[in-house]
C-alpha positions in Angstrom: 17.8 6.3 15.5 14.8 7.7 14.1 11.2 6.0 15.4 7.9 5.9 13.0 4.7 6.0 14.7 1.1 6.0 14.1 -2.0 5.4 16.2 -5.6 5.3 15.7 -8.2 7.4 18.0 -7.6 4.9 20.9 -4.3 6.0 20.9 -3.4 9.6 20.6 -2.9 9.7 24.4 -0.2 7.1 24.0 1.3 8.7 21.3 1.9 11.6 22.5 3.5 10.6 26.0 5.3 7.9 23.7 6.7 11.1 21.5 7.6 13.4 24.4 9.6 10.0 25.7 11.5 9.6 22.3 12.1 12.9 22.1 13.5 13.1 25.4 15.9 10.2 24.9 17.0 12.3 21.7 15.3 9.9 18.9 13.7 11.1 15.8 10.0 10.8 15.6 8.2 10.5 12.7 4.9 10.7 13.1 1.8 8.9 11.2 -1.0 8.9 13.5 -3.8 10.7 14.4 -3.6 13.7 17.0 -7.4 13.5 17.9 -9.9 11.5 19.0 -12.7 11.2 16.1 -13.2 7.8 14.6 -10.5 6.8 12.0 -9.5 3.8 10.6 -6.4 2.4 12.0 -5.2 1.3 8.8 -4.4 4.4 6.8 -1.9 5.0 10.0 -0.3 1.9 10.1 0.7 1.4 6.6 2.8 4.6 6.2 4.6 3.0 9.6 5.1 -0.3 8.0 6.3 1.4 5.1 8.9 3.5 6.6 10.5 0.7 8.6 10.2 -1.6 5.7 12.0 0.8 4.0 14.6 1.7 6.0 13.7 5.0 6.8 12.9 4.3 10.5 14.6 1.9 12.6 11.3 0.9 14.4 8.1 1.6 14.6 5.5 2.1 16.9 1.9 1.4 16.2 -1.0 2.0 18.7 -5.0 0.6 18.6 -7.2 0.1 21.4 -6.5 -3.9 21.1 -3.3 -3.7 19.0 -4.7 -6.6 16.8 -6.4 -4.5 14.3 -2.5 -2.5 14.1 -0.3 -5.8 13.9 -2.3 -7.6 11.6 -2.1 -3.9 8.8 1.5 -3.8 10.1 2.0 -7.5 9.4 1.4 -7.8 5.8 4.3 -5.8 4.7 6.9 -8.8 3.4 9.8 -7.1 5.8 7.9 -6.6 8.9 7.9 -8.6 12.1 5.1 -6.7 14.5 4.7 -7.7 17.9 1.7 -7.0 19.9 2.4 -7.2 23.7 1.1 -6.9 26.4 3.7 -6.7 29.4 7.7 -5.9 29.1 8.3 -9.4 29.2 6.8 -10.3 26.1 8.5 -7.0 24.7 11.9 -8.0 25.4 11.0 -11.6 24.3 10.1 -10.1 20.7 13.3 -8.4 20.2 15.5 -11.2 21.5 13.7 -13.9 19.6 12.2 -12.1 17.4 13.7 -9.4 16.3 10.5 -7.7 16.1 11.0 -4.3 14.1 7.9 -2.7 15.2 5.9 -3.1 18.7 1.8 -2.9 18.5 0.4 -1.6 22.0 -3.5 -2.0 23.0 -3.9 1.3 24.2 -7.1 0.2 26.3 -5.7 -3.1 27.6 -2.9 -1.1 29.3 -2.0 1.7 31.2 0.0 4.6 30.0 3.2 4.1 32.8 3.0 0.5 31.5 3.2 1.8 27.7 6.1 4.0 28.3 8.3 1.1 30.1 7.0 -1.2 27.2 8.8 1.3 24.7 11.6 1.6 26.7 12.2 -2.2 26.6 11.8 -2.1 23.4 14.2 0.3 22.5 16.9 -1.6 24.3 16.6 -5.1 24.0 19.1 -6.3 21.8 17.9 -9.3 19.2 19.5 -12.4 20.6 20.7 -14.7 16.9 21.9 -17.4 17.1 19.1 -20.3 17.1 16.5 -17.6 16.7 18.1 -16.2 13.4 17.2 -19.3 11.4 13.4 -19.0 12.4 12.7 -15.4 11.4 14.6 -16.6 8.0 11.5 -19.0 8.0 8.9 -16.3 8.7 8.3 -14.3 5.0 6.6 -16.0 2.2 8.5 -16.5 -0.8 
């Protein structure tokens, strides 16, 4: 499994407890973010994110803005993308079961860190449910 990620300035903390998490679980990290804290625009992180999962290069991706709206809507205009910003691991697993979101937006300052980190984890193993839900996300892109 390899993981893309990118942040803005709001959240290089998170990225880099996110990373040393991946890592420890054994999962490739490619990383697109920032590694400081100096203004940038959230964009030019997000679309190389979008890209790789879009792509197929990464199963997932992780994207990380101080609100997370700024992230999912970059992250949402790629045609293949389903980017879910959430807020609690309920609405994580959610995602991935109905959703089968491909790449979770976190609001680095709506959350705490310990709360990021389960969040990922959730992620990571909530399997997408099918069924009823497979017909909807067929409804999603814009043809």
């Amino acid at each position: 499994m390899k993981i893309a990620i990118g942040n803005d300035h709001a959240g290089t903390e998170y990225k880099l407890a996110i990373i040393g998490l991946l890592k420890s679980m054994k999962i490739e990290v490619s990383n697109h973010g920032t590694d400081g804290t100096d203004s940038v625009d959230y964009p030019d992180f997000v679309h190389p994110v979008a890209q790789e999962v879009e792509d197929g290069e990464a199963t997932y991706g992780i994207i990380i803005c101080g609100s997370g709206n700024g992230a999912s809507m970059t992250a949402n205009k790629h045609q293949k993308i389903r980017c879910a910003l959430c807020w609690n691991k309920e609405i994580v697993q959610l995602a991935r079961e109905h959703n089968d979101a491909n790449i979770l937006s976190l609001p680095a300052r709506f959350i705490s860190l310990p709360q990021a980190l389960e969040m990922v984890r959730v992620f990571l193993t909530t399997e997408f449910a099918g069924g009823r839900h497979e017909r909807r996300i067929e409804k999603i892109p814009c043809i």
